[in-house]
C-alpha positions in Angstrom: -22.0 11.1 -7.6 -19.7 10.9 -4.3 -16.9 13.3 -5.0 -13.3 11.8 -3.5 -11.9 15.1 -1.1 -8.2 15.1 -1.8 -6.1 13.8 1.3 -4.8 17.3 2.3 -8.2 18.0 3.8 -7.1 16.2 6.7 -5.1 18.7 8.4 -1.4 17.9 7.6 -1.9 14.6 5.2 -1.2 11.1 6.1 0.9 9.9 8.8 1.6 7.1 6.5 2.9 9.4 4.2 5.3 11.2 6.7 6.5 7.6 7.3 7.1 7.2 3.5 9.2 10.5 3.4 11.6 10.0 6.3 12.5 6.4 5.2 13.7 7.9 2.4 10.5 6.0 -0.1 9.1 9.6 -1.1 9.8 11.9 -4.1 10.6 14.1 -0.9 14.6 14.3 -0.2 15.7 17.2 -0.3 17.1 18.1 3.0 14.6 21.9 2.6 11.8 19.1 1.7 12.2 16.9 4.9 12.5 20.0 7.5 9.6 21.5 6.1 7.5 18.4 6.6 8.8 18.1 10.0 7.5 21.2 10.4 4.5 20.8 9.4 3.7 17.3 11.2 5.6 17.9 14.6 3.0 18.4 16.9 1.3 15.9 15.4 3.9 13.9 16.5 3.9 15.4 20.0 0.2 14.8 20.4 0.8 11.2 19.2 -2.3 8.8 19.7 -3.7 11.6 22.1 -3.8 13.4 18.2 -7.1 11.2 17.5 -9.9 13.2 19.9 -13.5 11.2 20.7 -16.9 11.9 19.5 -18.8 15.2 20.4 -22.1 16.6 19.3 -20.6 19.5 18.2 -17.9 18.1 15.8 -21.4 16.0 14.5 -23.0 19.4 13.6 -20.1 20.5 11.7 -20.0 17.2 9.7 -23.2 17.9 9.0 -23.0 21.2 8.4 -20.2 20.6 6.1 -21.2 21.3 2.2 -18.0 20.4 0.5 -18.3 17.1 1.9 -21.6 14.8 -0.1 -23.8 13.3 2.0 -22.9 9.4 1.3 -19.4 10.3 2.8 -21.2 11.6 5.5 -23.5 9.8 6.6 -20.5 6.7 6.6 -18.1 9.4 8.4 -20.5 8.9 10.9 -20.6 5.1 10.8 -16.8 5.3 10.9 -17.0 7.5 14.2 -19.2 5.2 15.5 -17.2 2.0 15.7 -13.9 3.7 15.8 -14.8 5.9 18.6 -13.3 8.7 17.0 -14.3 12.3 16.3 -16.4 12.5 13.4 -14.6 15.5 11.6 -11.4 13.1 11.8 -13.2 10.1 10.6 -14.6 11.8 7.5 -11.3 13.1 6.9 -10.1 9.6 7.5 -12.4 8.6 5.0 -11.1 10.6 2.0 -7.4 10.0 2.8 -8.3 6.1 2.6 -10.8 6.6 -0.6 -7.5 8.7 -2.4 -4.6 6.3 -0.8 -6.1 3.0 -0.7 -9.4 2.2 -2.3 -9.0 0.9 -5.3 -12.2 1.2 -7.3 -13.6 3.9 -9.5 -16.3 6.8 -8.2 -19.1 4.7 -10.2 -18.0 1.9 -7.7 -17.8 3.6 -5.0 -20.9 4.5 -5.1 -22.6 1.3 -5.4 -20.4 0.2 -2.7 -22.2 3.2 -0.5 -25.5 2.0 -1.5 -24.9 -1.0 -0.4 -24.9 -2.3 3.3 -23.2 -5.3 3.2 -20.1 -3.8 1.0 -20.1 -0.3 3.4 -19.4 -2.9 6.0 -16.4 -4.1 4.7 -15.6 -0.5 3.9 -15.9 0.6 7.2 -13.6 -2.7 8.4 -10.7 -1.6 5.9 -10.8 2.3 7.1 -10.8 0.9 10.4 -7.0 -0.9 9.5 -6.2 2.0 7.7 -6.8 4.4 10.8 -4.6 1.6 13.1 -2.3 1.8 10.8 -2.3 5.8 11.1 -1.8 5.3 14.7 1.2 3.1 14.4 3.0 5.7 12.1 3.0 8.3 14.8 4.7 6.1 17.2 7.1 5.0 14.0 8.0 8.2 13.5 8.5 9.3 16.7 10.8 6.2 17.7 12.7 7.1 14.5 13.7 10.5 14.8 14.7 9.9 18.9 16.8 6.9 17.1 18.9 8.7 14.1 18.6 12.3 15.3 22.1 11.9 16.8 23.5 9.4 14.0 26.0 11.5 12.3 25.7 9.1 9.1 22.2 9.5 8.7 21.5 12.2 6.1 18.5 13.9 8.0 20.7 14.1 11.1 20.3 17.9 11.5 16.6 18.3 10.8 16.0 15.4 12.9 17.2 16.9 15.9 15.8 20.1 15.0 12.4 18.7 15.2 13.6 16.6 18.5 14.6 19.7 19.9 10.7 21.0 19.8 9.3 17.3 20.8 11.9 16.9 23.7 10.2 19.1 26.9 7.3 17.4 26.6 7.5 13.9 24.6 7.9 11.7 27.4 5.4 13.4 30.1 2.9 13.6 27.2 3.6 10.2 25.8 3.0 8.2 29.6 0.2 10.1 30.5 -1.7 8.9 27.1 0.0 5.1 27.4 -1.3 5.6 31.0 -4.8 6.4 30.4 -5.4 4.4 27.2 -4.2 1.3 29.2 -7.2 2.4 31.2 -9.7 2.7 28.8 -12.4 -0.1 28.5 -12.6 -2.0 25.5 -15.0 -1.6 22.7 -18.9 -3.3 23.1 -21.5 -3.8 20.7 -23.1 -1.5 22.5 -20.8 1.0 22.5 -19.5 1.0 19.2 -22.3 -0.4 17.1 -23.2 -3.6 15.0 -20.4 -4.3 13.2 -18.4 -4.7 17.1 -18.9 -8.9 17.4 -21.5 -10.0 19.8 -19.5 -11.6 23.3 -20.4 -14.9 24.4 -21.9 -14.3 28.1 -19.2 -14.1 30.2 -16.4 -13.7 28.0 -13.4 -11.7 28.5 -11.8 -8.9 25.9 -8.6 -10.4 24.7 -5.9 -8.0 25.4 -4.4 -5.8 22.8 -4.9 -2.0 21.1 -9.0 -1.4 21.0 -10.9 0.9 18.7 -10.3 3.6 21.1 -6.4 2.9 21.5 -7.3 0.9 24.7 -5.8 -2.6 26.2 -8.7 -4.7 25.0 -9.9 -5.7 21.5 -12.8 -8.1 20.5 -13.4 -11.2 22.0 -13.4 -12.4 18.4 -10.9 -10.9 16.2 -11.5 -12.8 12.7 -14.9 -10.6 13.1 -13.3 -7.4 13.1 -9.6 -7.4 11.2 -7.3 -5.9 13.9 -4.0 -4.9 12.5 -0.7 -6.9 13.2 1.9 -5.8 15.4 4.8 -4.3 13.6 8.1 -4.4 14.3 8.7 -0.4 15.3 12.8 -0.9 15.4 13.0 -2.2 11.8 13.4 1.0 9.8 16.4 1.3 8.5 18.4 4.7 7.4 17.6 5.9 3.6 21.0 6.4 2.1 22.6 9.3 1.3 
């Protein structure tokens, strides 16, 4: 039986779940409650999408190494790396966040989803919203803490600028660098990233848009692979006091 890792294996949680907290959505409010996970999530939030690293063969070993982790989630921790183009200790960790915050089925069905290949595909195509969805709660976060940290109504006013404080020497250099090489960054192939990545008709051209790998391009046929929409980052609005 495929045991479900609990979230916190990843190494801070969810960026989702930071999100939740500092709209004010969480069972987290106190004011102690909010700095400390500030604290715990701020370089996180420095790194930003520069937080998600690439493959290596020695974060492969260690996955495979790993005994807490069994070797169904494995073995599609690896798929996951594969067409996400991430590090494969991330995308197993990625894995049980999604399997505790999202997936919806029992351990029984998760493990005849594992067994079989048609239903690991669709797996693999949620996670893959799931991590985009990761990705765009960094950049929320960050874009609301620069935009209430100096709100004098805003109830988390003073541990928002705390955490500004240790984001603001390097934010901005970190933060073009990254937007500056991801715009860069070639778009994903079937070759590249495996067979769930649609075939491109000969001569086709990547659309343009956030890739696997945070890049400019995405698939030349997006109903194939379910990219995430583009949210509105200035819509969050101030959790009342």
């Amino acid at each position: 039986m495929c045991e479900v890792q609990s979230c916190q294996s990843q190494r801070d949680g969810s960026s989702r779940e930071l999100w939740t907290i500092l709209l004010g959505r969480s069972a987290l409010r106190e004011l102690n409650q909010i700095e400390a996970e500030l604290s715990k999530h701020w370089q996180r939030l420095l790194e930003g999408l520069s937080y998600y690293k690439p493959p290596s063969p020695n974060s492969a070993e260690k996955v495979k190494a790993n005994k807490d982790v069994a070797s169904p989630l494995k073995e599609l921790g690896l798929r996951i790396s594969k067409f996400l183009g991430l590090d494969e200790e991330q995308s197993v960790q990625l894995l049980q966040c999604y399997l505790q915050e999202d997936y919806r089925g029992t351990r029984g069905s998760l493990k005849s989803v594992l067994q079989d290949e048609r239903q690991s595909q669709a797996l693999i195509l949620k996670i893959a919203d799931y991590y985009y969805e990761e990705r765009t709660c960094i950049l929320r976060c960050v874009l609301h803490l620069l935009t209430y940290f100096q709100d004098e109504r805003h109830p988390y006013r003073v541990e928002y600028a705390d955490c500004v404080d240790k984001l603001e020497k390097e934010l901005v250099t970190k933060y073009r660098q990254q937007f500056e090489e991801l715009y860069k960054t070639e778009g994903p192939t079937w070759e590249t990233h495996g067979n769930l990545m649609p075939r491109e008709p000969s001569g086709a051209q990547p659309s343009p848009g956030p890739g696997p790998s945070g890049s400019r391009h995405e698939a030349a046929t997006p109903s194939a692979v379910h990219w995430p929409r583009r949210h509105d980052l200035t819509g969050a609005k101030a959790p009342e006091a």
